[in-house]
C-alpha positions as a Markdown table, in Angstrom:
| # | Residue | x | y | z |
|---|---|---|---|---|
| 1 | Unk | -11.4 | 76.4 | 33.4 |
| 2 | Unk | -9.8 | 73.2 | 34.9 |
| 3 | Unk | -12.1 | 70.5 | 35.3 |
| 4 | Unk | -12.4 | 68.7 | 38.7 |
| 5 | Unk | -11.0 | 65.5 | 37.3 |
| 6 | Unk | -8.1 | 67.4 | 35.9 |
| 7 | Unk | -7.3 | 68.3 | 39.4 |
| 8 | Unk | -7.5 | 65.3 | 41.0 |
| 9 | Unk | -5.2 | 63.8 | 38.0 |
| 10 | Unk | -2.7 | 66.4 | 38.1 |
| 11 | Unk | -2.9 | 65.9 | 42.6 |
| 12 | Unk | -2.7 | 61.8 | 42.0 |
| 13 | Unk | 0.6 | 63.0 | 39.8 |
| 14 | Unk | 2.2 | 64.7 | 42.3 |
| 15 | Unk | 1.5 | 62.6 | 45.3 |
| 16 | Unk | 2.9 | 59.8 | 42.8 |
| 17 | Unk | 6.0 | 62.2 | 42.4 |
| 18 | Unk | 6.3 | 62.3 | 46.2 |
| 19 | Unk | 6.3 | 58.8 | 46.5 |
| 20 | Unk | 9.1 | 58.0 | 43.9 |
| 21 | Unk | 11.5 | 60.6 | 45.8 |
| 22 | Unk | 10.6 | 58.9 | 49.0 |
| 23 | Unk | 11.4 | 55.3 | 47.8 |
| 24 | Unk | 14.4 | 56.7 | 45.8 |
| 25 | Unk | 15.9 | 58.6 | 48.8 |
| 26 | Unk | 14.4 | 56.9 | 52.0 |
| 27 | Unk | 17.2 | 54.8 | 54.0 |
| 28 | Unk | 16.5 | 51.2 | 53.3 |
| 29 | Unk | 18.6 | 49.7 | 56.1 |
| 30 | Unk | 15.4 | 49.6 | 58.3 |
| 31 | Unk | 13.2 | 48.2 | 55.3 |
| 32 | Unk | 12.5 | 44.1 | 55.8 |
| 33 | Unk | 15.3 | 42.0 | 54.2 |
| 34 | Unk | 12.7 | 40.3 | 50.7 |
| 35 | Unk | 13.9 | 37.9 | 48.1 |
| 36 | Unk | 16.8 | 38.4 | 46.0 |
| 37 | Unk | 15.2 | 37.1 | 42.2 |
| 38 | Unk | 11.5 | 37.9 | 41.7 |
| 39 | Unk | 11.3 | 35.3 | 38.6 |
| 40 | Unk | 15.1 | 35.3 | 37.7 |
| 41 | Unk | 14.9 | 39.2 | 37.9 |
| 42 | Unk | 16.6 | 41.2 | 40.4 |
| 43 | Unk | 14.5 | 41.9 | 42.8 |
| 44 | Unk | 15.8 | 45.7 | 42.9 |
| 45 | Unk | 15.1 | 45.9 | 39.2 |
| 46 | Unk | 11.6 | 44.8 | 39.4 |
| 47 | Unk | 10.7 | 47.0 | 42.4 |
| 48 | Unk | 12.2 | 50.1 | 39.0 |
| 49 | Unk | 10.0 | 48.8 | 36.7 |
| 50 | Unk | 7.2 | 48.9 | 38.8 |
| 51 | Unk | 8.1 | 52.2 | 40.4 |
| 52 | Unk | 8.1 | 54.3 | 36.8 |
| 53 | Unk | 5.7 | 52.3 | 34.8 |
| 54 | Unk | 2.6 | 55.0 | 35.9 |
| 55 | Unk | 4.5 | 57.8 | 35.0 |
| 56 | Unk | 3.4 | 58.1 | 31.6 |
| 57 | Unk | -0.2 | 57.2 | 32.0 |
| 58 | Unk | -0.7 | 59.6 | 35.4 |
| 59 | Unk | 1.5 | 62.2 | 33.3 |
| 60 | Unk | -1.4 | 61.8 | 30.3 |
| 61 | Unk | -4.1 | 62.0 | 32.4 |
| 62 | Unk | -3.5 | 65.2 | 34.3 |
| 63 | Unk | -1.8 | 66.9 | 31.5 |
| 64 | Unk | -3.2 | 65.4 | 28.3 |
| 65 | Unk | -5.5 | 67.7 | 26.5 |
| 66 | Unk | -4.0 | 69.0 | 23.5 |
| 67 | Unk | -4.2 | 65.8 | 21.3 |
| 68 | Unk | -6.7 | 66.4 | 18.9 |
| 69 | Unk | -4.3 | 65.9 | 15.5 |
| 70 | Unk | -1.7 | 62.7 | 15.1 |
| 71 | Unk | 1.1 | 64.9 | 15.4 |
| 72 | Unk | 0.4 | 66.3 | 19.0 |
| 73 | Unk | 0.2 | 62.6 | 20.1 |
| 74 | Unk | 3.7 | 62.2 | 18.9 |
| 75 | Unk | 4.6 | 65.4 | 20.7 |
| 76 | Unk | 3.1 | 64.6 | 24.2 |
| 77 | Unk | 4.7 | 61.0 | 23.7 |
| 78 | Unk | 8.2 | 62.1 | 23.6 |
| 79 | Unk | 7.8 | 65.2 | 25.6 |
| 80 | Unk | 6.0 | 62.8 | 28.3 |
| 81 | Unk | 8.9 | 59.6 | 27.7 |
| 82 | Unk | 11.8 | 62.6 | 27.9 |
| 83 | Unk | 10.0 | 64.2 | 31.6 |
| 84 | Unk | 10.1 | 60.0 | 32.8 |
| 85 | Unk | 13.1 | 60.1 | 31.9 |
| 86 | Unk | 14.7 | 63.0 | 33.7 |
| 87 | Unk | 12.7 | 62.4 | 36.5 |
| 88 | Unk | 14.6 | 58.9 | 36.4 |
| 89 | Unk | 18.2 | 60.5 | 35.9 |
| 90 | Unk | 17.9 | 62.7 | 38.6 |
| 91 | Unk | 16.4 | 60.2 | 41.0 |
| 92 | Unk | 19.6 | 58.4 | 40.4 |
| 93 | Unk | 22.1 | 61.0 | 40.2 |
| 94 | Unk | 20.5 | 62.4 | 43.7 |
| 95 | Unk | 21.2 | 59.1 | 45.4 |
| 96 | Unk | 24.3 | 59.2 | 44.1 |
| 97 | Unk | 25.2 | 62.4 | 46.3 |
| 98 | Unk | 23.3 | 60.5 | 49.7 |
| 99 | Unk | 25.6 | 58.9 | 51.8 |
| 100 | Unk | 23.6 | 55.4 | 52.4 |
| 101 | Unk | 22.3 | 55.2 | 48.5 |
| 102 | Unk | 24.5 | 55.0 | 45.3 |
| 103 | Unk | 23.6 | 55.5 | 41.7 |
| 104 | Unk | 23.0 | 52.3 | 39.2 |
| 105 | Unk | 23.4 | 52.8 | 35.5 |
| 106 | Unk | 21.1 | 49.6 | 35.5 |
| 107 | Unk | 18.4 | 50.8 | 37.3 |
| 108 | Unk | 18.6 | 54.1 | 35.2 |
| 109 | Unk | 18.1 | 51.6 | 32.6 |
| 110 | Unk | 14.9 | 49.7 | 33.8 |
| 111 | Unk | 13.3 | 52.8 | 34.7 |
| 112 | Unk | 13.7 | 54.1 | 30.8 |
| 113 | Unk | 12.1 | 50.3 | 29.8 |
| 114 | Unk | 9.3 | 51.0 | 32.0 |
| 115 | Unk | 8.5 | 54.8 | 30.9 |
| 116 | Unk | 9.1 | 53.4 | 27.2 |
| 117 | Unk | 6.4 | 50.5 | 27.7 |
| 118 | Unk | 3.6 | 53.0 | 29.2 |
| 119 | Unk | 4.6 | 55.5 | 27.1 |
| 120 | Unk | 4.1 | 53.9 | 23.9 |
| 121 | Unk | 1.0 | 52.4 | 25.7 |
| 122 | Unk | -0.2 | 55.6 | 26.1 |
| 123 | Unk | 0.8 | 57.2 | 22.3 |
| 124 | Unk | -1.0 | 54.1 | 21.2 |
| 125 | Unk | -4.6 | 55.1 | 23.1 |
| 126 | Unk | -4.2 | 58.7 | 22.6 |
| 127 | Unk | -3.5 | 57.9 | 18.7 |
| 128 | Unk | -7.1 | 55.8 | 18.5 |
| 129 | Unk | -8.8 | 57.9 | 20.4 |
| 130 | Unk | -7.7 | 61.0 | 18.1 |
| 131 | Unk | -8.2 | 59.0 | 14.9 |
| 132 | Unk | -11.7 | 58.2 | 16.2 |
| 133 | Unk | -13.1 | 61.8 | 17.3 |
| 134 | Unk | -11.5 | 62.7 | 13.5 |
């Protein structure tokens, strides 16, 4: 049986999922004009980052509960970083088809740096806390 917190992980997840496709595919022409560089950075780039950095961790927490041996927290780790990242490629291969969005190799780019941070984040925390129930 699926545990109440399960649930409201797994509903966090997908109301997170519903809010990358509507910053990914929302018309931006109406949007307030913000600064171009947030620190030297694009500010574009930063708004990526930001977007897919929880992916990993709200993926772990609504679907995370295999890991009891090292090499399941391997497998969730690159099953979870390669999810990010189709969710990523088809984010920017779907505003590629819209007619007031275009697709960025370098955003594609900054969203993998961000699912790679949190996901080896995550691996890390699932890995100590599978070495310690051992």
């Amino acid at each position: 049986m699926t545990s109440t917190k399960t649930i409201l992980a797994r509903i966090l997840f997908f109301l997170y999922l519903a809010a990358i496709a509507f910053l990914c595919f929302m018309k931006v022409d109406k949007l307030p004009q913000i600064q171009r560089l947030i620190l030297g950075i694009p500010a574009d780039k930063v708004a990526h980052f930001l977007m897919f950095l929880p992916f990993p961790i709200l993926a772990f927490l609504a679907y995370d509960h295999v890991t009891d041996k090292p090499w399941r927290c391997v497998l969730f780790a690159v099953v979870n970083f390669l999810c990010g990242a189709a969710v990523a490629l088809l984010t920017e291969y779907i505003q590629g088809l819209l007619p007031y969005r275009s697709r960025d190799l370098a955003d594609f780019q900054v969203d993998l740096l961000a699912i790679g941070a949190s996901t080896l984040l995550v691996f890390l925390i699932d890995i100590f806390h599978t070495k310690s129930r051992n």
